[in-house]
N, C-alpha and C positions, 0 to 999 in steps of 0.2 A: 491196189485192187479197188475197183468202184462199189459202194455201198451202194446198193437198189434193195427195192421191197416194191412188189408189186399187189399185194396183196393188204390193203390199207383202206377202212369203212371209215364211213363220214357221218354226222349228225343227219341227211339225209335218209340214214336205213336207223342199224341199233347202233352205231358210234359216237363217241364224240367230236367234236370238233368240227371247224368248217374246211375244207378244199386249205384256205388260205393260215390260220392259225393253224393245221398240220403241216403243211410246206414250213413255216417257219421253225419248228421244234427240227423238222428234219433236216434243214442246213444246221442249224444245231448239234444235230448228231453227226454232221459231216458225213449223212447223202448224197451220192450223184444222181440217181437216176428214182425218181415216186410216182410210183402208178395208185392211180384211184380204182376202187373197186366195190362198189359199193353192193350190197343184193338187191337183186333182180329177180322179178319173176316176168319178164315186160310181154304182153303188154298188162298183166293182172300184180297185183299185190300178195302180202301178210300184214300183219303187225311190226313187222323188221324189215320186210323190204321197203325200195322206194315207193313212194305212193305214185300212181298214176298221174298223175298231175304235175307230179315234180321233175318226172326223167328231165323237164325243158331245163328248168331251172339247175339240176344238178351237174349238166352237163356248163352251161354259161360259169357257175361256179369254179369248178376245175378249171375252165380257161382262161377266166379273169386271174387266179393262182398262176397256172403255166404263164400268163403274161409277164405278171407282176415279178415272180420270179427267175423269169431268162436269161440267161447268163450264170444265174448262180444254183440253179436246180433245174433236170429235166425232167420235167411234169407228162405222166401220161393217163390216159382216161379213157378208164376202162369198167368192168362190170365184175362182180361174181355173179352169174348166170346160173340159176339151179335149171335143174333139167327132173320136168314131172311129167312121162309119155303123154301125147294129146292134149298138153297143157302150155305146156314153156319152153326151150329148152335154148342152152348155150349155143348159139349157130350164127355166124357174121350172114346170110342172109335174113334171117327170122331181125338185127339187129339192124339193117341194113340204116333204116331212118335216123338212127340213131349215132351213127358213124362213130363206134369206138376203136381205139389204138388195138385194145386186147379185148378179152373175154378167157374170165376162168370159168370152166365148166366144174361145178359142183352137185353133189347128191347129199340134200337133206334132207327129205320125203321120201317114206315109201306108203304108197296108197294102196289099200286093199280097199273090197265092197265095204266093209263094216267100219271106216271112217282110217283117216292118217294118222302115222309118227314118223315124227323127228328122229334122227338117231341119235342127234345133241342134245336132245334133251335134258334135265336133269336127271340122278339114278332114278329118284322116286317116278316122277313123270315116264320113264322108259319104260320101267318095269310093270307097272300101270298099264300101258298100251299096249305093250308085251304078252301081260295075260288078256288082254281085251281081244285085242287083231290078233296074236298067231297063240294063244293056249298056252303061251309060256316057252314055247317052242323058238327059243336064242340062235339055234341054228340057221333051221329054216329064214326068220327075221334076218340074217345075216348074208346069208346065201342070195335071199333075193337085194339086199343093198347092194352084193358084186354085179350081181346080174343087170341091174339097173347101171351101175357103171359102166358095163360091158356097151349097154344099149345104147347109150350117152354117146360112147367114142366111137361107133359103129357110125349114129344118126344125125352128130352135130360136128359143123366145122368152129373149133376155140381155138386158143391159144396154150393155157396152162389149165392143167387137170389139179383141181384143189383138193386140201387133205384125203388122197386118194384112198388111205384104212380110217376115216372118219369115226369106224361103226366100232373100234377100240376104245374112241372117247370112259364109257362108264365100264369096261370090262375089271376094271382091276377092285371096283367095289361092286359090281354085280355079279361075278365070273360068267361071264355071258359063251365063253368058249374058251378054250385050251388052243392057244396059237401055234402050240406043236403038234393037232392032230392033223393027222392025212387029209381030211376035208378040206379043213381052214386053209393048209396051203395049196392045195389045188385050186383055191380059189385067187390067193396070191396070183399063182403062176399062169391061170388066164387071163386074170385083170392086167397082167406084168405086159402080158403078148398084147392084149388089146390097148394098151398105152402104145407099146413102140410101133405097132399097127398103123397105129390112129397120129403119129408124129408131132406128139404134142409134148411138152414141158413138162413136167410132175416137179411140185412145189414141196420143199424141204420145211413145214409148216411148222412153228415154233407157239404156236395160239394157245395150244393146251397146256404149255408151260407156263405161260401169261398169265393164265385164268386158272391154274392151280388145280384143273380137274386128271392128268396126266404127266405125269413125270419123263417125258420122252418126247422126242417128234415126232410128225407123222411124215412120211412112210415109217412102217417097223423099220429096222438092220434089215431083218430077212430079207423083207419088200424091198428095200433101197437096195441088197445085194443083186435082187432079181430084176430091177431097173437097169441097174450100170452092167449086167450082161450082156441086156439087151438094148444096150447105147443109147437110153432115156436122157436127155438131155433134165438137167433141174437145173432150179433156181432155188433161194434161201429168200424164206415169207415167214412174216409177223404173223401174220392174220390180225391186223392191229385193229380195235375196236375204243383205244385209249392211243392218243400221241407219242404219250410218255413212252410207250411200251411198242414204239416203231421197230426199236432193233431187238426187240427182247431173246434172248440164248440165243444168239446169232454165233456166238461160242461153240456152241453144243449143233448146231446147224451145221457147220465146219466139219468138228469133229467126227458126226453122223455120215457127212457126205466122204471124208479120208476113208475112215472105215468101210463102205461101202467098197471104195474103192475109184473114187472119182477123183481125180486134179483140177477139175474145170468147170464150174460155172457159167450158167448161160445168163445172159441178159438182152434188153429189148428195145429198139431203138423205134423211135415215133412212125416208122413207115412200116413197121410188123417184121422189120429183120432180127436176124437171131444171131449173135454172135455171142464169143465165148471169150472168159478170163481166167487165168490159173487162181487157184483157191490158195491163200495166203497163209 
């Protein structure tokens, strides 16, 4: 089975490492296929995404890496693209100058009048914003992150849809919701339609085991059930913002995707084809 990670930040945004010292840890790990992804808000900034200035350079970076290493790693370069309405958003035309392989479309922002959050925040910072922008009101805050989802896969052409239940991140020290109420999964189950809808990838995202803030992957079980209903194609992502930590629970990524109930693995070849591996 080929190791790929498509999902891999670079010293460029909030990562470590360059393009080049991550390609080499990853034939180390005995990778085929490393996609770069670094955030994006293009053509605007944050403090973690790339700077304006740099998309030139970031992109020469990764190819000098795919040169250097040909033959022995398939280097691809690509974006995590947040999508913020009227602002940014994951879309191969909006990218077009920029000629990426992929584009993950991601929701990190939710902006109301009364200023942003993050939904990765930390607890304290969430909870914070929580009662500032919506009254303390977790659901609501929750409801519109689907919704924002929803609008994403409607409005933008990507590739792979990133940690698609994100907004679980701090639920399990804030109890921000009960993922077995009626709501919460109704919300699943439109975001689940508007994935297969929108015929993109959903990534089997191991980050938050990484970083020690969740004990699980993203998608839930539930969500990964209601993907592989509706013939969502994934892939198995680090969300690596450390080298070391390229394949981290890539175990548990497997295991996630059986139980859901998938045999097969997608992966992504330099000209945006999709093809597929049996999960080993």
């Amino acid at each position: 089975m080929l190791k790929t990670n498509y999902h891999t930040h670079t010293s460029f945004c909030d990562g470590k490492g360059t393009p080049t010292e991550i390609a080499e840890i990853a034939i180390n790990k005995g990778f085929s296929i490393l996609g770069f992804s670094s955030h994006s808000m293009y053509p605007f900034a944050s403090t973690w995404h790339i700077a304006p200035r740099e998309f030139s350079a970031y992109k020469e970076s990764v190819m000098q890496a795919k040169s250097a290493y040909s033959g022995r790693l398939q280097i691809l370069y690509g974006y995590e693209a947040d999508f913020v309405p009227g602002l940014t958003k994951p879309d191969f035309d909006c990218y077009k100058s920029l000629a990426p392989d992929y584009l993950i479309g991601s929701v990190h922002y939710i902006i109301t009048k009364n200023g942003r959050l993050a939904v990765d925040y930390s607890a304290d910072a969430l909870k914070q914003k929580l009662d500032e922008l919506f009254d303390g009101d977790s659901k609501k805050m929750t409801q519109e992150y689907f919704a924002l989802e929803r609008e994403m896969l409607r409005t933008a052409s990507f590739t792979i849809i990133g940690h698609a239940d994100l907004v679980r991140k701090n639920n399990t020290k804030l109890m921000l919701f009960d993922e077995n109420d009626g709501w919460y999964r109704s919300e699943l189950k439109a975001t689940a339609d508007a994935i297969a809808r929108a015929g993109v990838i959903a990534e089997i995202n191991t980050g938050a085991i990484a970083r020690g803030t969740l004990d699980s992957v993203y998608p839930s079980a539930e969500f990964l059930s209601l993907l592989h209903e509706r013939g969502v194609p994934i892939t198995f992502s680090s969300d690596a913002h450390y080298p070391q930590l390229l394949d981290c629970a890539f175990d548990r990524a497997k295991a996630a995707a059986r139980s859901a109930g998938y045999t097969e693995v997608a992966y992504l070849t330099a000209d945006r084809r999709v093809k597929f591996q049996k999960i080993d």
